[in-house]
Backbone as a chain_set.jsonl record, in Angstrom:
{"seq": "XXXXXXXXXXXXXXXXXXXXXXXXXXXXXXXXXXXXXXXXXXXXXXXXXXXXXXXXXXXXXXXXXXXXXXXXXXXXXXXXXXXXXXXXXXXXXXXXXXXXXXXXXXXXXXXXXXXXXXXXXXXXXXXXXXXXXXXXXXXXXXXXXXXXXXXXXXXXXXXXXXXXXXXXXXXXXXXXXXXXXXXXXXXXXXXXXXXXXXXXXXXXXXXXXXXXXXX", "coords": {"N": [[0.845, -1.201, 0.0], [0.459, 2.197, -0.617], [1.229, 6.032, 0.28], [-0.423, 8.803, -0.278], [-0.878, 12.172, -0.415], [-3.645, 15.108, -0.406], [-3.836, 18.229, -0.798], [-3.17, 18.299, 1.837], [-4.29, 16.345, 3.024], [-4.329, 12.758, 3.687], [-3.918, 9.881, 1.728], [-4.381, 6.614, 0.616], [-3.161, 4.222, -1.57], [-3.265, 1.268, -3.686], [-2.476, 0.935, -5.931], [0.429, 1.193, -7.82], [1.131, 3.079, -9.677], [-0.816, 5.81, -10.641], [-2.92, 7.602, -12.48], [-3.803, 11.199, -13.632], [-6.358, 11.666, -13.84], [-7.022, 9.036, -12.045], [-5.985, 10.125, -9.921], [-7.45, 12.764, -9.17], [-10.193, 11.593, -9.335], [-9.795, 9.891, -6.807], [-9.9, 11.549, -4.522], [-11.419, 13.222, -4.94], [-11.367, 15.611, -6.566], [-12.004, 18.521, -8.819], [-12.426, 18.361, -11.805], [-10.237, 18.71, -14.796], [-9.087, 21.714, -15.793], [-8.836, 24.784, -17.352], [-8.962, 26.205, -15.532], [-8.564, 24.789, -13.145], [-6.059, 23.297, -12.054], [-4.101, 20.472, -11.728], [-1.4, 19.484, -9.648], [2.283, 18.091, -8.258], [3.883, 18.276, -5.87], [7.293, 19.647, -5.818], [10.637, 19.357, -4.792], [12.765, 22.129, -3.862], [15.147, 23.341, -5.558], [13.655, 22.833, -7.968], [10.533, 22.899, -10.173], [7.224, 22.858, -9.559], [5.512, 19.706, -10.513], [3.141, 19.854, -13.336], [0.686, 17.749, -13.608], [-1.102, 15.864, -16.027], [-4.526, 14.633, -17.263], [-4.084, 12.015, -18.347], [-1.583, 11.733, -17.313], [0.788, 9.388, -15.619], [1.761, 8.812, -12.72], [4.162, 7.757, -10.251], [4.045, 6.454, -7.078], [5.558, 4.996, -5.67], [8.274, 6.053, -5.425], [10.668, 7.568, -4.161], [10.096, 8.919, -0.543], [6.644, 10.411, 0.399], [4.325, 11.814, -1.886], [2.83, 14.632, -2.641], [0.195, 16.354, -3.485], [-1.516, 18.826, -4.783], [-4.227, 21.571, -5.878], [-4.271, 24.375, -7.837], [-5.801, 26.679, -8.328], [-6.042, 28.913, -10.947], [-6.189, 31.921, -12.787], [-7.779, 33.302, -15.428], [-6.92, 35.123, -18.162], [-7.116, 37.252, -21.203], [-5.074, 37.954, -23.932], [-4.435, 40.086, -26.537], [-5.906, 38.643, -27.981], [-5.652, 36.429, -27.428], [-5.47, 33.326, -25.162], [-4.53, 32.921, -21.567], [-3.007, 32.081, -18.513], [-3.18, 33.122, -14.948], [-1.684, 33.012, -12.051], [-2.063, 34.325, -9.624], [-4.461, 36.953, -7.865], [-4.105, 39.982, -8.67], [-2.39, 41.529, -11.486], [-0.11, 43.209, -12.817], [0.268, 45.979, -15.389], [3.096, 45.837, -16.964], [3.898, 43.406, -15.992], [1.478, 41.866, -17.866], [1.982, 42.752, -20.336], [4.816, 41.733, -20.431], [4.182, 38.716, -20.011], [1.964, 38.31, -22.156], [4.622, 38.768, -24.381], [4.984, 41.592, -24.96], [6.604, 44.544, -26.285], [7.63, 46.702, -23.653], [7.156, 49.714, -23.953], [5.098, 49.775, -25.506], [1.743, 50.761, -25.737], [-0.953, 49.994, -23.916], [-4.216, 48.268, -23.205], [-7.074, 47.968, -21.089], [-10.235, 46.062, -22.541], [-13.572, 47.173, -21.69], [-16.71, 46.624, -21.558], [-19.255, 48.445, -23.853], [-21.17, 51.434, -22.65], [-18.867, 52.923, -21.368], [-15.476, 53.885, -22.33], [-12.613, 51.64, -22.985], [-9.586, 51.11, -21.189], [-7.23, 52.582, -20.13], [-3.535, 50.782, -19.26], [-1.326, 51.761, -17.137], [2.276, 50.362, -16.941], [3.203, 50.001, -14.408], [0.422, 50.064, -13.298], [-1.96, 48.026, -11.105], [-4.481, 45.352, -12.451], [-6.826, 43.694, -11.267], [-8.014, 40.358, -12.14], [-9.448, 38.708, -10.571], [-12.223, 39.259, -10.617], [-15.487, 38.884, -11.915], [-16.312, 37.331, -14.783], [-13.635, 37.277, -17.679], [-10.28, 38.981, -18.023], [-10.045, 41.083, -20.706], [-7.472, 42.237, -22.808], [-5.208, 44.246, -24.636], [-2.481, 45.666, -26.871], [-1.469, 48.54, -28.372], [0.67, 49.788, -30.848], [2.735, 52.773, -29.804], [1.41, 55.95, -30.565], [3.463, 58.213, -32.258], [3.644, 61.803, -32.392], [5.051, 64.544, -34.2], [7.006, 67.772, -33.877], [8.08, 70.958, -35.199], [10.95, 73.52, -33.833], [11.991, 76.117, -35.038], [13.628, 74.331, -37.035], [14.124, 72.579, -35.248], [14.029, 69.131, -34.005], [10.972, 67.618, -32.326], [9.486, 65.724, -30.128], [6.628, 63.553, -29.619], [3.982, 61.981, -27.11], [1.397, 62.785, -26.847], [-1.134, 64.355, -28.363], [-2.338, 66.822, -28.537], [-1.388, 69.629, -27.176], [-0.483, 72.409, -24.966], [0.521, 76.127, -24.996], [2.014, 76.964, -23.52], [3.256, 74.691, -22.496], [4.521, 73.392, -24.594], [6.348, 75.813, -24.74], [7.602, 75.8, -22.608], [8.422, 73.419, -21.589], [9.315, 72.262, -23.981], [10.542, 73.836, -25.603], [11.629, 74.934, -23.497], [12.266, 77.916, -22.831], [11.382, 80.977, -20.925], [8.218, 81.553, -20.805], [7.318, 83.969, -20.192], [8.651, 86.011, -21.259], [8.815, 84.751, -24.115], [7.421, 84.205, -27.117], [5.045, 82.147, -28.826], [5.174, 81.148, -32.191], [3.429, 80.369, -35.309], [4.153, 79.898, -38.987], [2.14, 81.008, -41.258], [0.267, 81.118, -44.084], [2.112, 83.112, -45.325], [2.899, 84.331, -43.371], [3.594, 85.623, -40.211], [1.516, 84.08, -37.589], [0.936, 84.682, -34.328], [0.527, 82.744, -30.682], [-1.201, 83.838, -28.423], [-2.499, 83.284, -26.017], [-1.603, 81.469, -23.285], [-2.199, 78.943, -22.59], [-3.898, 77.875, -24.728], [-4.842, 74.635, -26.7], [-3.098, 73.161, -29.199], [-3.244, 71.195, -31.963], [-1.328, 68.476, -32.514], [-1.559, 66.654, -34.891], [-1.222, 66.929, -37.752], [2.137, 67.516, -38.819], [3.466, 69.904, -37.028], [5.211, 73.765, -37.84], [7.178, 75.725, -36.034], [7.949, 78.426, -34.286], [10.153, 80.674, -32.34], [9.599, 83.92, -31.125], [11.337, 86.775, -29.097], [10.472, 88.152, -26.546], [12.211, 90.42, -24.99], [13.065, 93.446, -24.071], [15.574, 95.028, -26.011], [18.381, 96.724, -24.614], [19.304, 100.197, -25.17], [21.657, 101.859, -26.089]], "CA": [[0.0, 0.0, 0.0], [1.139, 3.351, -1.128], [0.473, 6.493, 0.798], [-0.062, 10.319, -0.888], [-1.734, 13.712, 0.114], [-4.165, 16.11, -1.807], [-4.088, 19.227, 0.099], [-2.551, 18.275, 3.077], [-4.801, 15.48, 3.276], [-3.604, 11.957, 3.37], [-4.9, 9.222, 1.037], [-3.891, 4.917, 0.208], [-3.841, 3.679, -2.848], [-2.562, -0.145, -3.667], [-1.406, 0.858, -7.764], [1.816, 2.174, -8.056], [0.784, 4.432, -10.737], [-2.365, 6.368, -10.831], [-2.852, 8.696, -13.325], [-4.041, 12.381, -13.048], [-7.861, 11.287, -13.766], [-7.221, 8.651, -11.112], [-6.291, 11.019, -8.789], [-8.793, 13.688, -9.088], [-11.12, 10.955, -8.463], [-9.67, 9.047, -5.616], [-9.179, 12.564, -3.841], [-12.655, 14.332, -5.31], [-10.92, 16.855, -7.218], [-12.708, 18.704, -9.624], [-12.069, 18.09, -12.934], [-9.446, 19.666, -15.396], [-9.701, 22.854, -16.865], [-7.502, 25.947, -17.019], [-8.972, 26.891, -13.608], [-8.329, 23.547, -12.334], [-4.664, 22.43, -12.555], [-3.368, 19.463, -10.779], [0.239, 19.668, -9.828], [2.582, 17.626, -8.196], [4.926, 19.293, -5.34], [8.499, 19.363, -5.964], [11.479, 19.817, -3.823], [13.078, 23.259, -4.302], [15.144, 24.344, -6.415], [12.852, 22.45, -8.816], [9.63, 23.102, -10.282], [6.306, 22.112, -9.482], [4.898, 19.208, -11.648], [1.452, 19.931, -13.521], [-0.13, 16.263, -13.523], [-2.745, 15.793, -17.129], [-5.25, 13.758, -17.074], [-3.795, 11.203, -18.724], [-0.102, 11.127, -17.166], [0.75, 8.206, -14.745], [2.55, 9.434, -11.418], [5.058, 6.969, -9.78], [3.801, 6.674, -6.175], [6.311, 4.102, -4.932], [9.128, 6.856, -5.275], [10.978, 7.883, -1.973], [8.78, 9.668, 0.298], [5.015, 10.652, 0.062], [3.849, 12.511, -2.97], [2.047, 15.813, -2.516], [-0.605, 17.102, -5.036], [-2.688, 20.007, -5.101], [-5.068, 22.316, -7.124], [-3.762, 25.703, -8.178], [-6.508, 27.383, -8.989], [-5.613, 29.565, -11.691], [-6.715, 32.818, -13.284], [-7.688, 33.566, -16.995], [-7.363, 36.124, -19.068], [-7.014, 36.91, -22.484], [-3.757, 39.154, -24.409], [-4.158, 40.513, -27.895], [-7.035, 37.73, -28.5], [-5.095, 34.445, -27.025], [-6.004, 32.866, -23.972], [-3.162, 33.026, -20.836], [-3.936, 32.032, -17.09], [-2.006, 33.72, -13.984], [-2.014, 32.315, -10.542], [-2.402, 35.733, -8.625], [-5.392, 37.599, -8.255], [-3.879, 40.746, -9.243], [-1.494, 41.498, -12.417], [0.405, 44.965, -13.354], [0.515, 46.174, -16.833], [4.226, 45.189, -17.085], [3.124, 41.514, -16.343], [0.703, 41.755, -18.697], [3.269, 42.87, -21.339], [6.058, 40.248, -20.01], [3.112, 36.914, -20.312], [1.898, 38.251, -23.857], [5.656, 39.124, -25.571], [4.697, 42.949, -25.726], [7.403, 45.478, -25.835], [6.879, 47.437, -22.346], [7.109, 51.157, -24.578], [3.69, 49.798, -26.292], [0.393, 50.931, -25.029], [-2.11, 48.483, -22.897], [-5.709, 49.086, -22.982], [-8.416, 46.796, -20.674], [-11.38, 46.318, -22.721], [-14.414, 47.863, -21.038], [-18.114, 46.801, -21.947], [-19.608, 50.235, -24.134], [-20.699, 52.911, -23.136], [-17.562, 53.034, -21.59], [-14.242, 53.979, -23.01], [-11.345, 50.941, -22.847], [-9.268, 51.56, -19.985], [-5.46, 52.534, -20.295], [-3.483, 50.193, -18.097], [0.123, 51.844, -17.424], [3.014, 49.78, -16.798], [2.93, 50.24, -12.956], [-0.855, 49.708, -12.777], [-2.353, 46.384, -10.755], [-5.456, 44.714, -12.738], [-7.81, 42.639, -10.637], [-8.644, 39.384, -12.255], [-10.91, 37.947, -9.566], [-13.57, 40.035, -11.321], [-16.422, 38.466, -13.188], [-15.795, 37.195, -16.571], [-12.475, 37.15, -18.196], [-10.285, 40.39, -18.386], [-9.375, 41.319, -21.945], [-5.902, 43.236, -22.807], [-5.166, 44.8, -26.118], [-1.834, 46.682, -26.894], [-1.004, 49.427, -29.842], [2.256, 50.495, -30.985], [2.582, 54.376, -29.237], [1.501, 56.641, -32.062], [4.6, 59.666, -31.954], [3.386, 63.305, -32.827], [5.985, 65.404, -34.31], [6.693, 69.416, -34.68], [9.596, 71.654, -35.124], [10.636, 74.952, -33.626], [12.997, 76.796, -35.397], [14.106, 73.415, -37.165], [14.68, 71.261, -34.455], [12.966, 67.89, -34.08], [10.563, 67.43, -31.26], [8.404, 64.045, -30.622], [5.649, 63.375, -28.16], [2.94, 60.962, -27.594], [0.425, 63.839, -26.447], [-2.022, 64.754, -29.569], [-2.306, 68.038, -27.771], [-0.156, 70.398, -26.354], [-0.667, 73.705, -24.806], [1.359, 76.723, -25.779], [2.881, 76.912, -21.833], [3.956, 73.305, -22.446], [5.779, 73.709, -26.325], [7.567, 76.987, -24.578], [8.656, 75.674, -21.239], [8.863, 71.832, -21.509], [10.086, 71.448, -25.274], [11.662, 74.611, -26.018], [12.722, 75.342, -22.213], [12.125, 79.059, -22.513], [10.678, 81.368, -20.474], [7.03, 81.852, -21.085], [6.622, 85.405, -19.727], [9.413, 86.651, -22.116], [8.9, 84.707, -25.661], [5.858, 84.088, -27.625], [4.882, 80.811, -29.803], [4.426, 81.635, -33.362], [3.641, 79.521, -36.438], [4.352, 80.175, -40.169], [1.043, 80.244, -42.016], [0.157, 81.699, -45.5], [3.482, 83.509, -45.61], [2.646, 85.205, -42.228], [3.393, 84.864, -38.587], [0.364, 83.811, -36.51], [1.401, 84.276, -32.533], [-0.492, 82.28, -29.809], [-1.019, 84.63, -27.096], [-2.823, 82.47, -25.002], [-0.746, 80.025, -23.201], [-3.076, 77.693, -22.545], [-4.185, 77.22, -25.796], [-4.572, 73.431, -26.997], [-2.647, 73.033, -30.048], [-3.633, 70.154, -32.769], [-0.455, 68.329, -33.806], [-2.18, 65.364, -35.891], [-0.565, 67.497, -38.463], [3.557, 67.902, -38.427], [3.485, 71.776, -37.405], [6.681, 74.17, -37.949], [7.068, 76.835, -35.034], [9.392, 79.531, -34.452], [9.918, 81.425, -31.303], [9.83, 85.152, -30.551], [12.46, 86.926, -28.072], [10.338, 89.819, -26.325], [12.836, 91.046, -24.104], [13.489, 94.958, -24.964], [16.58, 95.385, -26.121], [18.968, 97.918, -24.483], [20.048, 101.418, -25.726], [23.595, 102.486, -25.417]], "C": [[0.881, 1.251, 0.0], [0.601, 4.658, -0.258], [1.013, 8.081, -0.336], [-0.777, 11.532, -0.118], [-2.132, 14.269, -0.968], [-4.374, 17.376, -0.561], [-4.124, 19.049, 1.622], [-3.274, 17.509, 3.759], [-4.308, 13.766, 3.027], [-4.64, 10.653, 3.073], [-4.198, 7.441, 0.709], [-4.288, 4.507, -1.328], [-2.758, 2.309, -2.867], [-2.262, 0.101, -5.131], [-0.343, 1.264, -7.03], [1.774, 3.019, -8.959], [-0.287, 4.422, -11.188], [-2.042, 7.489, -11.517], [-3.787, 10.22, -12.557], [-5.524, 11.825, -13.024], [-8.155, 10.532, -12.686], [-7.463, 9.344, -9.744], [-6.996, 11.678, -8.609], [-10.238, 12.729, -8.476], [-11.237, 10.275, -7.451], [-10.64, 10.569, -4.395], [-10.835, 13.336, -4.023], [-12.537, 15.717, -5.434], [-11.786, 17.142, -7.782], [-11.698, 18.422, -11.137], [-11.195, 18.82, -13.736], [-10.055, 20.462, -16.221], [-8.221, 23.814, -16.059], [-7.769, 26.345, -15.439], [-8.495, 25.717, -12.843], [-7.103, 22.937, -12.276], [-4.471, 21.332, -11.253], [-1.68, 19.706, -10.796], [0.422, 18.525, -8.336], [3.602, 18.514, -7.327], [6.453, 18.798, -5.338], [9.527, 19.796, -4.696], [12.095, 20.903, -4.432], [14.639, 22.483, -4.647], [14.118, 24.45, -7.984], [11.662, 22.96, -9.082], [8.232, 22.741, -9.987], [5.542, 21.372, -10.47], [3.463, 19.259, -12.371], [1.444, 18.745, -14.198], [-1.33, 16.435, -14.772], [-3.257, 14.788, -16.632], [-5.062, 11.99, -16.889], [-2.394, 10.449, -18.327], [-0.079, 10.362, -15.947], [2.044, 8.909, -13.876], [3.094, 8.428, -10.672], [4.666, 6.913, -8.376], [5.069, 5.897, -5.417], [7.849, 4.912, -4.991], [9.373, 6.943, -3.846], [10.05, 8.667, -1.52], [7.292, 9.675, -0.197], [4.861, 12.009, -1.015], [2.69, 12.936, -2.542], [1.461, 16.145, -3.621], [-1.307, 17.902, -4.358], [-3.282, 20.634, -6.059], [-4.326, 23.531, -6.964], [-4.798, 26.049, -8.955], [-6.067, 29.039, -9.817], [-6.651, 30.621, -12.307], [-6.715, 32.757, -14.767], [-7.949, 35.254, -17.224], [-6.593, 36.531, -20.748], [-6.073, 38.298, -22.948], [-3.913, 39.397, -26.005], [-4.853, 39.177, -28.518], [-6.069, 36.235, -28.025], [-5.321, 34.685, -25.392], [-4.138, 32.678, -23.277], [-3.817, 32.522, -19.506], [-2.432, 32.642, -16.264], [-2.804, 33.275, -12.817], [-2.422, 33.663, -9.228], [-3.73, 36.743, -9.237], [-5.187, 39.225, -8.823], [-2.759, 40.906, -10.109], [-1.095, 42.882, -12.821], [0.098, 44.691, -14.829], [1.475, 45.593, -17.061], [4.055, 43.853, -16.962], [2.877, 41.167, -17.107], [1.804, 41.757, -19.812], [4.445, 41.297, -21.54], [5.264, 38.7, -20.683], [2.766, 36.922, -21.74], [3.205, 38.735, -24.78], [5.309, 40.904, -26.112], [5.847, 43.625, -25.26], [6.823, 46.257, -24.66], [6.972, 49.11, -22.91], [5.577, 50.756, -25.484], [2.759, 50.444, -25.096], [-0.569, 49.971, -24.908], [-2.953, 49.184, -22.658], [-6.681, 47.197, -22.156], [-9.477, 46.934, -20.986], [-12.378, 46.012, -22.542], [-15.854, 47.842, -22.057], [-18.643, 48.668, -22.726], [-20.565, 50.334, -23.183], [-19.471, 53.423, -23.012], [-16.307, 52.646, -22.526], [-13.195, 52.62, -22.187], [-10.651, 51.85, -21.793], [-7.814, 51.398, -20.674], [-4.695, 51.853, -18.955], [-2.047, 50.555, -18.346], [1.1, 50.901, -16.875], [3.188, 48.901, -15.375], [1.271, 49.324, -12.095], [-1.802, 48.184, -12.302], [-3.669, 46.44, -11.647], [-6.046, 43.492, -11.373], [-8.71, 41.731, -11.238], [-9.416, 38.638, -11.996], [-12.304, 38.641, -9.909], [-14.764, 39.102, -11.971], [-15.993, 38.406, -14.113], [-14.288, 36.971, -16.513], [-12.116, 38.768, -18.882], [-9.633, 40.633, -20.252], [-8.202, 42.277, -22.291], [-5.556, 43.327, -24.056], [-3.604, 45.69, -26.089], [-1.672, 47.445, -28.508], [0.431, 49.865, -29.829], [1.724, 52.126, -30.528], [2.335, 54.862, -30.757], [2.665, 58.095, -30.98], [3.841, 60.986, -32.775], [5.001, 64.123, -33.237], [5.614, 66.602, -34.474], [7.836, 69.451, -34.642], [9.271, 72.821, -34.44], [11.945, 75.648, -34.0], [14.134, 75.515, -36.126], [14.636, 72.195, -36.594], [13.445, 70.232, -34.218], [11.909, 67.858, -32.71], [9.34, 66.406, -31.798], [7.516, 64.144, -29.18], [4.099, 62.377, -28.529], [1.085, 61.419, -27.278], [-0.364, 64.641, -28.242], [-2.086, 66.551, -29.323], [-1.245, 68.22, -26.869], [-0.523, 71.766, -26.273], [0.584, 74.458, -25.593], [2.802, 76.348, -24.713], [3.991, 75.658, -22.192], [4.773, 73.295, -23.767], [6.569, 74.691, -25.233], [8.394, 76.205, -23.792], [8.844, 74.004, -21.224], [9.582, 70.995, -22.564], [10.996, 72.399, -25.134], [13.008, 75.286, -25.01], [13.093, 76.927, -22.37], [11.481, 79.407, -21.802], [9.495, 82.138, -20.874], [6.63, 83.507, -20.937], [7.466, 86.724, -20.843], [9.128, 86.119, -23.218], [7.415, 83.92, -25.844], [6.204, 82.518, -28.605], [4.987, 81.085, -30.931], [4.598, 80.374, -34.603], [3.181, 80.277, -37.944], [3.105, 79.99, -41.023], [0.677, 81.688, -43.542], [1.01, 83.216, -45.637], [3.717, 85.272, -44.586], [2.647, 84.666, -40.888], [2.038, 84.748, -37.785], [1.24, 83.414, -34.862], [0.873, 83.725, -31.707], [-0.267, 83.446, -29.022], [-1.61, 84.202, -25.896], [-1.887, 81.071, -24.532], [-1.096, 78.894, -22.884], [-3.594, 77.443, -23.498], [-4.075, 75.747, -26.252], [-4.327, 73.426, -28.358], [-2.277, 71.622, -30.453], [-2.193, 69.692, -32.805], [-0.621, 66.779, -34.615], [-1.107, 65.899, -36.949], [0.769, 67.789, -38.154], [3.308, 69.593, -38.486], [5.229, 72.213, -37.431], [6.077, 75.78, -37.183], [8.451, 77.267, -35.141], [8.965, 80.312, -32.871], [10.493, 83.273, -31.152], [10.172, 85.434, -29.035], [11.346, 87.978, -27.518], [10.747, 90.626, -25.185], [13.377, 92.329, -24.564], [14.888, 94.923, -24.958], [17.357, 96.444, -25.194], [19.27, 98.981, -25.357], [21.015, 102.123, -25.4], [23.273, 103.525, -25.672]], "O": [[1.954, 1.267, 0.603], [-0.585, 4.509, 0.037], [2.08, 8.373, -0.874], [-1.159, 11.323, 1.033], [-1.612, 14.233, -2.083], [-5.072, 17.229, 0.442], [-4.922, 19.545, 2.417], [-3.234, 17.619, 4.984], [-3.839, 13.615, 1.899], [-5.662, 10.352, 3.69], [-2.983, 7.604, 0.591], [-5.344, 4.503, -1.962], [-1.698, 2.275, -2.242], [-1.618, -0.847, -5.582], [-0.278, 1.602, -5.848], [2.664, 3.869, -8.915], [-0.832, 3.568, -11.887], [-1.1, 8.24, -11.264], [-4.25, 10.311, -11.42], [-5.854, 11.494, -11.885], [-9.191, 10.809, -12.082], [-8.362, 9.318, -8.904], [-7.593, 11.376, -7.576], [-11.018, 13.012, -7.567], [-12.329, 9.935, -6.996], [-11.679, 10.456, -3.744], [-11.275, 13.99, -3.077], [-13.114, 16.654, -4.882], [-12.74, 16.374, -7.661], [-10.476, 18.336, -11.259], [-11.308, 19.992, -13.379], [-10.99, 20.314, -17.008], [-7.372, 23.754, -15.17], [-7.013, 26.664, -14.521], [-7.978, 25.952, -11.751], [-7.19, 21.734, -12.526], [-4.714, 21.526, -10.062], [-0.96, 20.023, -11.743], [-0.48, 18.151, -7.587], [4.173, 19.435, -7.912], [6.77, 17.691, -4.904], [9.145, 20.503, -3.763], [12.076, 20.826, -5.661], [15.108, 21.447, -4.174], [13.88, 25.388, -8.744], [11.369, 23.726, -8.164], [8.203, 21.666, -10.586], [4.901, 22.022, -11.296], [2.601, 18.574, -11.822], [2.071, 18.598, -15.248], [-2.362, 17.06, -14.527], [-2.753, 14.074, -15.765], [-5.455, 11.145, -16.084], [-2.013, 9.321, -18.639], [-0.957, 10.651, -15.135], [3.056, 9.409, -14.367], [2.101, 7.916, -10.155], [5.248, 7.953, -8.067], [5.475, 6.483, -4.413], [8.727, 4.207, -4.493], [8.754, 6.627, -2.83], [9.161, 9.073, -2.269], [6.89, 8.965, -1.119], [5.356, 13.103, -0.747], [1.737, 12.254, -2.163], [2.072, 16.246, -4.685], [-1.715, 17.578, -3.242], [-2.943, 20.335, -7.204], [-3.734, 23.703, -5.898], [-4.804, 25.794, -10.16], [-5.845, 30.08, -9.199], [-7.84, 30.31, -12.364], [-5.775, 32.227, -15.359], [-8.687, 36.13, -16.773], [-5.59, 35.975, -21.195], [-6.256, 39.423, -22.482], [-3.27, 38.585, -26.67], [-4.346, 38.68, -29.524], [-6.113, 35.141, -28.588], [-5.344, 35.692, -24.684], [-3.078, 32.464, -23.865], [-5.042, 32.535, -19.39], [-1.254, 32.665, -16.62], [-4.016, 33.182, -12.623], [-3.019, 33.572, -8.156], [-3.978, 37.139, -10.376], [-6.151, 39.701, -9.423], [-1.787, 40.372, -9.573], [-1.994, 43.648, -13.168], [-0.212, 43.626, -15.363], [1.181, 44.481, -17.498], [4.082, 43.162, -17.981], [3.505, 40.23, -17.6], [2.425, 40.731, -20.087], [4.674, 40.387, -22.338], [5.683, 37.909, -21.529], [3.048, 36.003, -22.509], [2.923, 39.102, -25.92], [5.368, 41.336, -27.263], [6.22, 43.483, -24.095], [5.611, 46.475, -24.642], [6.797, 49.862, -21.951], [5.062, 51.682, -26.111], [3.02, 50.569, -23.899], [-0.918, 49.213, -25.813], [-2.922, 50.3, -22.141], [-6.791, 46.026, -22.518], [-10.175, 47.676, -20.296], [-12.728, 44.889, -22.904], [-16.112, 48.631, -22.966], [-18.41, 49.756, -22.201], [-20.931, 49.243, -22.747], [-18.884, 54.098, -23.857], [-16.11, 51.631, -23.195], [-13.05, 52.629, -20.965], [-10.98, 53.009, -21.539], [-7.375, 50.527, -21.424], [-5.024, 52.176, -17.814], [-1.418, 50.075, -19.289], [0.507, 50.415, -15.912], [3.276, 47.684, -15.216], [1.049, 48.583, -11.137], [-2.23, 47.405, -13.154], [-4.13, 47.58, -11.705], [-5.383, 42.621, -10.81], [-9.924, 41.902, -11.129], [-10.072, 37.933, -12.763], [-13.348, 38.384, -9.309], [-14.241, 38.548, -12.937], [-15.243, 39.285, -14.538], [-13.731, 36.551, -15.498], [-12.777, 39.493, -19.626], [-8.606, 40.069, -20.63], [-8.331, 43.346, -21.694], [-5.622, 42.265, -24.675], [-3.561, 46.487, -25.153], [-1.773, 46.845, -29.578], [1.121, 50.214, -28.871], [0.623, 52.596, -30.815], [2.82, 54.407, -31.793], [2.664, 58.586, -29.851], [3.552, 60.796, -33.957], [5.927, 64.158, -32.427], [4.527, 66.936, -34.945], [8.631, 68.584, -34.28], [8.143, 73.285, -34.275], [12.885, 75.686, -33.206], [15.334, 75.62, -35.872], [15.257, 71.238, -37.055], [12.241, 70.487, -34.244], [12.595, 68.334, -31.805], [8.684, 66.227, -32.824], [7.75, 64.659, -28.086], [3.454, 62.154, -29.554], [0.04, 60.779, -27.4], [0.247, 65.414, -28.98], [-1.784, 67.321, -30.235], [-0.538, 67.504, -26.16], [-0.86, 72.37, -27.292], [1.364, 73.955, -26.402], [3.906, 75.833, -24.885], [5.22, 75.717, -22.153], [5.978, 73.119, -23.585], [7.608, 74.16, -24.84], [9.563, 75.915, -24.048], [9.792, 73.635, -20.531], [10.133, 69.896, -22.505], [12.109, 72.155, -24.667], [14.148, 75.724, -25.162], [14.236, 77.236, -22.033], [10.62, 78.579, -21.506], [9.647, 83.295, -21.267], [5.729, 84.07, -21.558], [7.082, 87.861, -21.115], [9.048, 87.09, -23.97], [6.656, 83.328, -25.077], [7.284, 82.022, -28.924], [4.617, 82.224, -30.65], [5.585, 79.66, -34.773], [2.199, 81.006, -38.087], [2.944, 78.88, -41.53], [0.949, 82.886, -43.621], [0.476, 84.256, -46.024], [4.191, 86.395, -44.758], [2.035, 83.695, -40.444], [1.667, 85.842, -37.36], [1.838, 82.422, -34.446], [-0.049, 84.538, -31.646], [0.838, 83.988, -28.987], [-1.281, 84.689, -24.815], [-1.595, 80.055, -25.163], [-0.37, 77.9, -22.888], [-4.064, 76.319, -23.323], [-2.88, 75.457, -26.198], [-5.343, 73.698, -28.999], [-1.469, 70.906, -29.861], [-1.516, 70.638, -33.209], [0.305, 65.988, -34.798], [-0.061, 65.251, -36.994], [0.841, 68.412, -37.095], [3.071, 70.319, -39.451], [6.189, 71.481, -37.19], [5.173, 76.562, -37.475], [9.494, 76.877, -35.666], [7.836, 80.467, -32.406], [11.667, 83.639, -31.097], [9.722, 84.845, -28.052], [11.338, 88.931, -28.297], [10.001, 91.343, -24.518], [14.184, 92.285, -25.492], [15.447, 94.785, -23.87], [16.537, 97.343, -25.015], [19.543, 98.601, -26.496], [21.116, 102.922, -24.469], [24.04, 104.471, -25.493]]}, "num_chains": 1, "name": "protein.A"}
């Protein structure tokens, strides 16, 4: 007679090898499925064995053989199915389990009326939710402009004026103005809060308006 455990419960069996189906039913597991894994406990540094249905488990090995359930999480990455053992998952996770560069963008998609949810890098998801969570990523779209020929990139569709002066161009706002080149005439923002489109590559130029001296 052979002895094993299912959750720290201890059980006899007279085979020497019972398969995973056996076990589940000696033991009154539930049945396999992604939520349902059977595993097999290993000694560290090793891994823990996941037991199929069909594979035959050596009981007469040294010591007593440990099994348990690992109830597992699902959820789904850029339309393929994944499971994770923790009830909560970051973005970066998310990324790491589906092969996504971590500079892409991660969206959790959100029954309509609501808008898809942006999930940043940092941010935990909670899988223990109802249903199955869904995860989508896009390559970043880049915005470009210039100001005075130099390159500038951003992943902001909008941009105030405040923010072009003092965060791209790193001038001071109270001294130089925005201006862009349009039908062979300067147009100045003078509002610095203005939200400025750049779907379109724009070409800016900056005005100095600090008064000159007079010797």
């Amino acid at each position: 007679m052979l002895l094993y455990t299912y959750e720290g419960k201890t059980f006899k069996s007279f085979k020497q090898y019972m398969t995973g189906t056996e076990i589940r039913e000696a033991v009154g597991a539930p049945g396999e499925s992604l939520e349902s894994l059977l595993f097999l406990a290993i000694r560290y540094p090793w891994k823990d064995e996941l037991i199929k249905n069909d594979e035959p488990v050596d009981l007469a090995r040294e010591g007593i053989e440990h099994f348990y359930i690992k109830n597992v999480l699902l959820l789904v990455i850029n339309g393929k199915e994944y499971t994770w053992d923790k009830e909560y998952i970051t973005g970066a996770e998310v990324k790491q389990l589906g092969e996504i560069p971590l500079e892409d963008d991660l969206f959790l998609s959100i029954r309509g009326p609501w808008e898809d949810e942006s999930v940043p890098n940092d941010k935990q998801e909670n899988l223990a939710r109802p249903g199955v969570e869904h995860f989508y990523s896009k390559k970043p779209v880049v915005y470009t402009f210039y100001i005075d020929k130099k390159v500038y990139t951003t992943k902001h569709q909008f941009l105030t004026v405040r923010e072009i002066l003092a965060d791209f161009a790193k001038v001071d706002t109270s001294c130089n103005t925005l201006a862009e080149k349009t039908h062979g005439n300067f147009h100045e923002f003078k509002d610095l809060d203005e939200k400025l489109d750049l779907t379109l590559v724009r070409y800016f130029t900056i005005f100095n308006n600090t008064p000159t001296s007079v010797s």
